[in-house]
N, CA, C and O atoms as a Maestro MAE file, in Angstrom:
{
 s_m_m2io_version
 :::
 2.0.0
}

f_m_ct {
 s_m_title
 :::
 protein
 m_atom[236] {
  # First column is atom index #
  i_m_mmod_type
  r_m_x_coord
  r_m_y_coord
  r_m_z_coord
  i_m_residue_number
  s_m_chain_name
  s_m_pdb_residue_name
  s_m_pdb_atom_name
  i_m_atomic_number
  :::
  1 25 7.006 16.549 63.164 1 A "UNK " " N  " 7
  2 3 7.670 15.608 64.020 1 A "UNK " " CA " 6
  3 2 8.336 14.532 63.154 1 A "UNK " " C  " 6
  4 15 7.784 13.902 62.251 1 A "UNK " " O  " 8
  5 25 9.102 14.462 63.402 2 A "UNK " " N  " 7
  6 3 10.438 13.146 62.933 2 A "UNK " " CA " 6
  7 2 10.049 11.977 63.618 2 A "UNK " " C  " 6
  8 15 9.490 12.056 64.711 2 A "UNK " " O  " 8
  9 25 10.331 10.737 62.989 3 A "UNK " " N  " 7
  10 3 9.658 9.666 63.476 3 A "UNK " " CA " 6
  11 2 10.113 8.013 62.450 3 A "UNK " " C  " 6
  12 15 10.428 7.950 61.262 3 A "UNK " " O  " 8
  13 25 10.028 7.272 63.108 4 A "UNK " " N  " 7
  14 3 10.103 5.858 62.509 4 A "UNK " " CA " 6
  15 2 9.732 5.479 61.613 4 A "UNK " " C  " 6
  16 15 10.875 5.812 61.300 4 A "UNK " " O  " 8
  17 25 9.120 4.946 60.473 5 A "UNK " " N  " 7
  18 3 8.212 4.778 59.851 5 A "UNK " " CA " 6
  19 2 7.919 3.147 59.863 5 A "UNK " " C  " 6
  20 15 8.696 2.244 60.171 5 A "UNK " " O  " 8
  21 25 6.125 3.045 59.295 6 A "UNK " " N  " 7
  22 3 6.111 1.555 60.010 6 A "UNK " " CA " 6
  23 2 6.170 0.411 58.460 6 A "UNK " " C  " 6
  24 15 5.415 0.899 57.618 6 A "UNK " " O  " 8
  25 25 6.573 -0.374 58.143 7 A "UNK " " N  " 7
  26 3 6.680 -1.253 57.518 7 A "UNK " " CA " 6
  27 2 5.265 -0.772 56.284 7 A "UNK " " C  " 6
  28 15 5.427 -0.589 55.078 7 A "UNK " " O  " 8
  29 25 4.362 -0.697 56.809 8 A "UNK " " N  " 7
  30 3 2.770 -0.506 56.496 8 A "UNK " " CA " 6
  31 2 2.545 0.714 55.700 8 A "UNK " " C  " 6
  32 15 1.583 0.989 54.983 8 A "UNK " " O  " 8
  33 25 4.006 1.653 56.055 9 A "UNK " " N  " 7
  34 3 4.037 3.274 55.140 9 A "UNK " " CA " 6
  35 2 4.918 3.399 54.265 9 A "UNK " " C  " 6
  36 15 5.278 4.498 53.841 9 A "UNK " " O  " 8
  37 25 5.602 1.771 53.697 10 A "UNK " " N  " 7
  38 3 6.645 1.932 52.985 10 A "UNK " " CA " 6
  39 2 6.029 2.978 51.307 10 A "UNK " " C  " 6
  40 15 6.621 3.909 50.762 10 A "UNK " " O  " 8
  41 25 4.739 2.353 50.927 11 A "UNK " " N  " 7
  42 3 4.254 2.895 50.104 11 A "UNK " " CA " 6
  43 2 3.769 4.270 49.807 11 A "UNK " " C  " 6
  44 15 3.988 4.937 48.795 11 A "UNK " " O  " 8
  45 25 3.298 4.481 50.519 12 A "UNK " " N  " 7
  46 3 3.037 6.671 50.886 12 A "UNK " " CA " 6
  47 2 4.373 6.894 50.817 12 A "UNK " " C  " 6
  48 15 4.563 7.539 49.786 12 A "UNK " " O  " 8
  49 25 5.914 6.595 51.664 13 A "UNK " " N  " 7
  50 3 7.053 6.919 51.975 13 A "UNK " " CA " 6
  51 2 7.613 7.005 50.046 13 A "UNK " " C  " 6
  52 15 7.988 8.081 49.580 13 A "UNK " " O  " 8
  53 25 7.572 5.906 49.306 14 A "UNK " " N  " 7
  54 3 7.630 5.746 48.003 14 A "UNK " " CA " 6
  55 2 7.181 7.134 47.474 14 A "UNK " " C  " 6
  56 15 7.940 8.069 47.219 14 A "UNK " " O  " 8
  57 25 5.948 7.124 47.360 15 A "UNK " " N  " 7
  58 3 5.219 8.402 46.622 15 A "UNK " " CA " 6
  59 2 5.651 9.723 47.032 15 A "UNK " " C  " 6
  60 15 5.269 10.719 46.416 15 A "UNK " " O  " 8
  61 25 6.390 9.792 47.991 16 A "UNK " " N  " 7
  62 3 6.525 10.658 48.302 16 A "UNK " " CA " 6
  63 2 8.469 11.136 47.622 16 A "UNK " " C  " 6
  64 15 8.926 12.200 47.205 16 A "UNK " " O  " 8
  65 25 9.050 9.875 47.800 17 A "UNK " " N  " 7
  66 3 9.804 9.902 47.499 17 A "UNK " " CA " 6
  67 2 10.219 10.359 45.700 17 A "UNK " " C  " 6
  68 15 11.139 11.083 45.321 17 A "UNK " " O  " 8
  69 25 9.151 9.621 44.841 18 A "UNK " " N  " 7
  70 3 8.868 9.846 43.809 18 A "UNK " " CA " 6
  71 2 8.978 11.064 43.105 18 A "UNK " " C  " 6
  72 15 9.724 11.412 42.190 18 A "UNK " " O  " 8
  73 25 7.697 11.881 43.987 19 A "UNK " " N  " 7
  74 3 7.331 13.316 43.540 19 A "UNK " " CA " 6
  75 2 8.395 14.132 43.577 19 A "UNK " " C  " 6
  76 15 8.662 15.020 42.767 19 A "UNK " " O  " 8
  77 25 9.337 13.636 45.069 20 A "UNK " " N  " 7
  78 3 10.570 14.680 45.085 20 A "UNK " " CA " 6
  79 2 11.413 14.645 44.435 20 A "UNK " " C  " 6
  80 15 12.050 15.697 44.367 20 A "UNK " " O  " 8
  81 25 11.886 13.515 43.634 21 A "UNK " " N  " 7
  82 3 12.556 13.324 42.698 21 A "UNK " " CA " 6
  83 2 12.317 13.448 41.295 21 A "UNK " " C  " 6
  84 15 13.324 13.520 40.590 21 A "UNK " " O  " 8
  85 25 10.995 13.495 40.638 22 A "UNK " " N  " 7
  86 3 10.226 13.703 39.562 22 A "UNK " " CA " 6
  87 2 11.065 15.024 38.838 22 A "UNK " " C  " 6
  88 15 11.544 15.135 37.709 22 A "UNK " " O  " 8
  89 25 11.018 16.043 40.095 23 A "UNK " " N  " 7
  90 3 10.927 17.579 39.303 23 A "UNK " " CA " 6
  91 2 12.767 17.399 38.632 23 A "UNK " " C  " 6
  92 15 13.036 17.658 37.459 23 A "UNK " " O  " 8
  93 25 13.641 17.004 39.475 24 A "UNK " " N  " 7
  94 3 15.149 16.810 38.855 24 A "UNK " " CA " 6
  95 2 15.087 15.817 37.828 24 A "UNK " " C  " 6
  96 15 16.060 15.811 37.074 24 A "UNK " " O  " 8
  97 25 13.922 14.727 37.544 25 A "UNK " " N  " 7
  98 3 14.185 13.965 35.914 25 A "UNK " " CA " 6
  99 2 13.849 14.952 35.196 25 A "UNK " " C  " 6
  100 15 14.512 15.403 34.262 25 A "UNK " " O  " 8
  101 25 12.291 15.544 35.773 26 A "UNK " " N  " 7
  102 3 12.189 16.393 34.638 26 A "UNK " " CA " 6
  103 2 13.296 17.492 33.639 26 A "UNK " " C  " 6
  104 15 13.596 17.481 32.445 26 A "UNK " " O  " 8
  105 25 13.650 18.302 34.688 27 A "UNK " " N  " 7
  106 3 14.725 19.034 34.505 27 A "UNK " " CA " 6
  107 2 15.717 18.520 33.967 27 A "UNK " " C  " 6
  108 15 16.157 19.400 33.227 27 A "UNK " " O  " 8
  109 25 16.494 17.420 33.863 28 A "UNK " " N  " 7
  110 3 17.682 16.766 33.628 28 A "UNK " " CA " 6
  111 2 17.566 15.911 32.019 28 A "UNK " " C  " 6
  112 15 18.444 15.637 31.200 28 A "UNK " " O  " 8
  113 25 16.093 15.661 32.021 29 A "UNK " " N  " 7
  114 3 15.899 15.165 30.898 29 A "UNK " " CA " 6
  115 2 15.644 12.965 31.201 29 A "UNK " " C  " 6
  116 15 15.387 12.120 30.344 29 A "UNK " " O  " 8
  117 25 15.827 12.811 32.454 30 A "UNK " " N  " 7
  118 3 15.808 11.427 32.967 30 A "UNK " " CA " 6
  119 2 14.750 10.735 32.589 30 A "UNK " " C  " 6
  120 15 13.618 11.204 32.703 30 A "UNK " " O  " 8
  121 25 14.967 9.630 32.131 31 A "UNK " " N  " 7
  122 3 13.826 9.043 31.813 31 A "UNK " " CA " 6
  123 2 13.952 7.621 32.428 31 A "UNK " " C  " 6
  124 15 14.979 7.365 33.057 31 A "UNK " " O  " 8
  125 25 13.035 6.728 32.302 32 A "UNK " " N  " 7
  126 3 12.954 5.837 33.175 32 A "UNK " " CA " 6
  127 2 14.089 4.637 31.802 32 A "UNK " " C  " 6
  128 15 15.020 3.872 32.053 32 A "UNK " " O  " 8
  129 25 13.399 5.006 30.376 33 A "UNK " " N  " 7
  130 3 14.593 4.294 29.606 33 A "UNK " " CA " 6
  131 2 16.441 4.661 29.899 33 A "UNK " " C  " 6
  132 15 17.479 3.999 29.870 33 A "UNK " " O  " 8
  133 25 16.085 6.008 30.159 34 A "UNK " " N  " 7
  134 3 18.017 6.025 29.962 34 A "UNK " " CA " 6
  135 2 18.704 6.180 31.086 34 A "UNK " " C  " 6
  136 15 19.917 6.386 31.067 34 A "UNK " " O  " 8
  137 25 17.768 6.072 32.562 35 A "UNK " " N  " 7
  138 3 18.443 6.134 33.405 35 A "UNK " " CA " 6
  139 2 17.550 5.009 34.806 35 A "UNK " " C  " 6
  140 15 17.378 5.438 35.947 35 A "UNK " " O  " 8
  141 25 17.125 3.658 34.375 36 A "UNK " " N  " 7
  142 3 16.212 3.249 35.000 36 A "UNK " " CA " 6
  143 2 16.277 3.070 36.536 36 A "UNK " " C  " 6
  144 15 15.327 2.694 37.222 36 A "UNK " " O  " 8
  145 25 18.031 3.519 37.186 37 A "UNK " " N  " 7
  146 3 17.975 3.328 38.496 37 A "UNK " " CA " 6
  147 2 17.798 4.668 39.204 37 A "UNK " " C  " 6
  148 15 17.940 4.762 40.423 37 A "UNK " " O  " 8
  149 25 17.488 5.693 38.433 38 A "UNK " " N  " 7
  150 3 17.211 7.123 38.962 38 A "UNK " " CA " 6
  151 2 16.482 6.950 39.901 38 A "UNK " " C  " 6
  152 15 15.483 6.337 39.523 38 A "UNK " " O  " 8
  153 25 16.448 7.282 41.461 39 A "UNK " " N  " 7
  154 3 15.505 7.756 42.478 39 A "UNK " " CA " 6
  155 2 14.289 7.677 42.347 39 A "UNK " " C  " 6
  156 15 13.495 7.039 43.039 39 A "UNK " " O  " 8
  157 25 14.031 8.554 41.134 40 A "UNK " " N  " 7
  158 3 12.481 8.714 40.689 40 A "UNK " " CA " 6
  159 2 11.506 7.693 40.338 40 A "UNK " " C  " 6
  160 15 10.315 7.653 40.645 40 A "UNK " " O  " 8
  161 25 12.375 6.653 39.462 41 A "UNK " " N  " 7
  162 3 11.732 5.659 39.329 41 A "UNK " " CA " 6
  163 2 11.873 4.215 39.968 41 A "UNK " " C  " 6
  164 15 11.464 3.135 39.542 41 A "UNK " " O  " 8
  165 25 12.649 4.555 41.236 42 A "UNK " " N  " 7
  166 3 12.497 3.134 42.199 42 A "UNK " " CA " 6
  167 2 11.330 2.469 42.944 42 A "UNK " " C  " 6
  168 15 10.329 2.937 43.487 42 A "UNK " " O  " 8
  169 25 11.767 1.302 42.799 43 A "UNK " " N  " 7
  170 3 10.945 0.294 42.952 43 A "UNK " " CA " 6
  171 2 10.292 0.209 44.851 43 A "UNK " " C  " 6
  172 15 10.936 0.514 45.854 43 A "UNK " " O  " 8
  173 25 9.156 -0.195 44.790 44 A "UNK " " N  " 7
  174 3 8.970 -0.592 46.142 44 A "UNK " " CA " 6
  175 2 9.641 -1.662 47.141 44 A "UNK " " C  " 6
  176 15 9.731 -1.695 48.368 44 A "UNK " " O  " 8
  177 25 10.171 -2.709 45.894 45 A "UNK " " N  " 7
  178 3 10.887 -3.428 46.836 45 A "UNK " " CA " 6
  179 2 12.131 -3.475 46.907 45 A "UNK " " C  " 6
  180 15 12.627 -4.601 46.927 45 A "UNK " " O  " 8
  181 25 13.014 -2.318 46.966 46 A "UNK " " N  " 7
  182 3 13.874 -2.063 47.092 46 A "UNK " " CA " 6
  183 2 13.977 -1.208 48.998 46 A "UNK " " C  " 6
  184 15 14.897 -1.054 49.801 46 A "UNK " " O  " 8
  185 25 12.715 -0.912 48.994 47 A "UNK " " N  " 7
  186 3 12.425 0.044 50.154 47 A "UNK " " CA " 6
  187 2 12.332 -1.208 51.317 47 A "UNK " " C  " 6
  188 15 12.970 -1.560 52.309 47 A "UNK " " O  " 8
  189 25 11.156 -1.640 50.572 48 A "UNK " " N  " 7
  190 3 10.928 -3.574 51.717 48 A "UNK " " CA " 6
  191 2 12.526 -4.417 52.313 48 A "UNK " " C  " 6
  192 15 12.792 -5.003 53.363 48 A "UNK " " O  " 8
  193 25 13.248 -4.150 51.194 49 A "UNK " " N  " 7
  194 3 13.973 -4.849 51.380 49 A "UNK " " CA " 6
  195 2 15.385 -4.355 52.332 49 A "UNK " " C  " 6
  196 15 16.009 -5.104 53.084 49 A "UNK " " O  " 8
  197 25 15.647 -3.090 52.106 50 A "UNK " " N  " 7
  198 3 16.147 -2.060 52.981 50 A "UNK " " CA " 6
  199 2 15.611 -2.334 54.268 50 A "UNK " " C  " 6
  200 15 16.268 -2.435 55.304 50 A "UNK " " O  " 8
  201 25 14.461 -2.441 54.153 51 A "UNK " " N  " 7
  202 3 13.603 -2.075 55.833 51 A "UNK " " CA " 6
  203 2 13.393 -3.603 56.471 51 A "UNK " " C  " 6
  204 15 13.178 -3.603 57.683 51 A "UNK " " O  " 8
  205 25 13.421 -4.684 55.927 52 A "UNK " " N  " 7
  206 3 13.377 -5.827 56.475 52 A "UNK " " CA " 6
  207 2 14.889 -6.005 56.800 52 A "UNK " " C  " 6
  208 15 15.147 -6.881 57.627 52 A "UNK " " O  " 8
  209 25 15.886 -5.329 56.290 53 A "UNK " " N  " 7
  210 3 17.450 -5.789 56.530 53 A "UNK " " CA " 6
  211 2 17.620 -4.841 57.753 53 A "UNK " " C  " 6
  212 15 18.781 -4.600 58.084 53 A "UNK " " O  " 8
  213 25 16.615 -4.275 58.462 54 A "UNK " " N  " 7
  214 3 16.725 -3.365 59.248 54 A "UNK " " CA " 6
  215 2 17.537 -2.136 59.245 54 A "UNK " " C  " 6
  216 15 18.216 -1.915 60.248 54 A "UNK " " O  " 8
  217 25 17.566 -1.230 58.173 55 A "UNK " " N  " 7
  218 3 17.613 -0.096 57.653 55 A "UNK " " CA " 6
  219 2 16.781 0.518 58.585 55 A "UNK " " C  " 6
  220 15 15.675 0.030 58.820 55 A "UNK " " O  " 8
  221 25 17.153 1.483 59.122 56 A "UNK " " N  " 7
  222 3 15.816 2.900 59.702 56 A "UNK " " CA " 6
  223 2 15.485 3.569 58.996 56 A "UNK " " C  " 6
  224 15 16.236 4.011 58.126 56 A "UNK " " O  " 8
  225 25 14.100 3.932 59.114 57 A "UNK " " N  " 7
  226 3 14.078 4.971 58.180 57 A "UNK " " CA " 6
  227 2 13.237 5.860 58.849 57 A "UNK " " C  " 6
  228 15 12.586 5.455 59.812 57 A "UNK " " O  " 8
  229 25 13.144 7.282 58.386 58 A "UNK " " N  " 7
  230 3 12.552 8.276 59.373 58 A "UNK " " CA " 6
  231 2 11.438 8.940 58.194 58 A "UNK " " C  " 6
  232 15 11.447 8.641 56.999 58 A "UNK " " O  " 8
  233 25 10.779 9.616 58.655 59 A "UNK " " N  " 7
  234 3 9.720 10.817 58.245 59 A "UNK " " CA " 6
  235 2 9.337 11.999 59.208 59 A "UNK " " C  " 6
  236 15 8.540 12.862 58.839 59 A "UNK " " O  " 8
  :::
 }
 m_bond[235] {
  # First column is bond index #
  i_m_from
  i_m_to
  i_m_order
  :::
  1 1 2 1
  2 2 3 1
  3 3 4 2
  4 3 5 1
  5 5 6 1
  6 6 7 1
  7 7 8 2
  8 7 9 1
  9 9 10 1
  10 10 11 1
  11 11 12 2
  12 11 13 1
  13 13 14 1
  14 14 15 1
  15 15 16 2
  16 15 17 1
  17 17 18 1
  18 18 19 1
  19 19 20 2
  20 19 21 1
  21 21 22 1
  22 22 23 1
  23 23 24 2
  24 23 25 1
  25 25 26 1
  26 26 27 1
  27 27 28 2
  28 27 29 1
  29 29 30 1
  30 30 31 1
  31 31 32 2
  32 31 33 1
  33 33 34 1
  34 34 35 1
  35 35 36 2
  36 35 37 1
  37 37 38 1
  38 38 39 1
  39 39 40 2
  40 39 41 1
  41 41 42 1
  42 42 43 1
  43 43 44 2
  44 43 45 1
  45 45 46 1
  46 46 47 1
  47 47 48 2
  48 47 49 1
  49 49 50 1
  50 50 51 1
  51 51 52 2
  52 51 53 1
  53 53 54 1
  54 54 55 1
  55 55 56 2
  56 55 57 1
  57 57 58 1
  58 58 59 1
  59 59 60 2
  60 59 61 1
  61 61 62 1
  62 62 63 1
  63 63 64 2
  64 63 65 1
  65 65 66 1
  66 66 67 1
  67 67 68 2
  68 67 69 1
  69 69 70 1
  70 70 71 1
  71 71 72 2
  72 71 73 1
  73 73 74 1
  74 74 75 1
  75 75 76 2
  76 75 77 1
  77 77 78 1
  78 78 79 1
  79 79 80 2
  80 79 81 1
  81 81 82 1
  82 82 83 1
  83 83 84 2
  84 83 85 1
  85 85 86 1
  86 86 87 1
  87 87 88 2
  88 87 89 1
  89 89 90 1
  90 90 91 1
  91 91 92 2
  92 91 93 1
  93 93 94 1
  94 94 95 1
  95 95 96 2
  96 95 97 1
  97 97 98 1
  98 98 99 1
  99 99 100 2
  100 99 101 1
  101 101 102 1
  102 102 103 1
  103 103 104 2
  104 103 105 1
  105 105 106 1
  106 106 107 1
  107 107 108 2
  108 107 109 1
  109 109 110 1
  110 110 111 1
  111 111 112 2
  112 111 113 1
  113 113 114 1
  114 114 115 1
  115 115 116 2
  116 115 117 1
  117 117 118 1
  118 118 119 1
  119 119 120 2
  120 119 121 1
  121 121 122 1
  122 122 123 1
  123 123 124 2
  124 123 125 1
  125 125 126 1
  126 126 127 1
  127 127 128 2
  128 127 129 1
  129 129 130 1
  130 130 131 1
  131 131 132 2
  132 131 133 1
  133 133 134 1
  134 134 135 1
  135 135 136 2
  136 135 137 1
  137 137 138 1
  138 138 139 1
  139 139 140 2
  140 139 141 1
  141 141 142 1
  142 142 143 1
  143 143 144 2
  144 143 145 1
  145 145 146 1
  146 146 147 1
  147 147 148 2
  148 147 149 1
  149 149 150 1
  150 150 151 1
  151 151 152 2
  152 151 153 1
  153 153 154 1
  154 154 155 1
  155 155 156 2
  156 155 157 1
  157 157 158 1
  158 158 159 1
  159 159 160 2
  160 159 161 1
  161 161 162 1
  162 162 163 1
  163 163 164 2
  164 163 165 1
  165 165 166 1
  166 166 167 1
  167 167 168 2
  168 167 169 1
  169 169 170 1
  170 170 171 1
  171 171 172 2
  172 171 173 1
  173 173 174 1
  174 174 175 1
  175 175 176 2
  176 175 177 1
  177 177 178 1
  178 178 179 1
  179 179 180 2
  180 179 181 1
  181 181 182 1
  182 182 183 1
  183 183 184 2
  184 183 185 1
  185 185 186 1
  186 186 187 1
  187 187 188 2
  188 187 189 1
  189 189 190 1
  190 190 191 1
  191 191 192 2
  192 191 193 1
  193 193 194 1
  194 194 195 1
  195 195 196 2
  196 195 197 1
  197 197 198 1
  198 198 199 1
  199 199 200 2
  200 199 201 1
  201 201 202 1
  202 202 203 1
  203 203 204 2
  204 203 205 1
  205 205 206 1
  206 206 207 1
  207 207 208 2
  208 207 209 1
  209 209 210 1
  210 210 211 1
  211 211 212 2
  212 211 213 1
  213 213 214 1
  214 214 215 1
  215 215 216 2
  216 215 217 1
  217 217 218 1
  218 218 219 1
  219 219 220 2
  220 219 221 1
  221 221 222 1
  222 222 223 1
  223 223 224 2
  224 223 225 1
  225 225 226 1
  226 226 227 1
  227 227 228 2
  228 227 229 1
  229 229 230 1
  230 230 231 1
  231 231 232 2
  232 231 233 1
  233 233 234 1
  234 234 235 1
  235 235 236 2
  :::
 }
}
């Protein structure tokens, strides 16, 4: 089921986000030095801050 997510899951939503992006640094060679705004290694409050500007976000 598709769904809202609550302020409270920004962090699981992160990790999750992480892992899916992990396997393409790996592959690509990305590292958090030579490419620090890669997906993989974004920040949590980038997500907070999206979602307090009222961004939707789903799962």
């Amino acid at each position: 089921m598709i769904r809202r997510i609550e302020l409270s899951e920004i962090e699981e939503c992160l990790a999750v986000i992480h892992r899916s992006f992990e396997t393409v640094a790996k592959e690509f060679g990305i590292t958090q030095e030579n490419c620090p705004t890669h997906t993989s290694f974004m920040k949590a409050e980038r997500l907070y801050k999206q979602f307090n500007e009222g961004r939707l976000m789903y799962a």
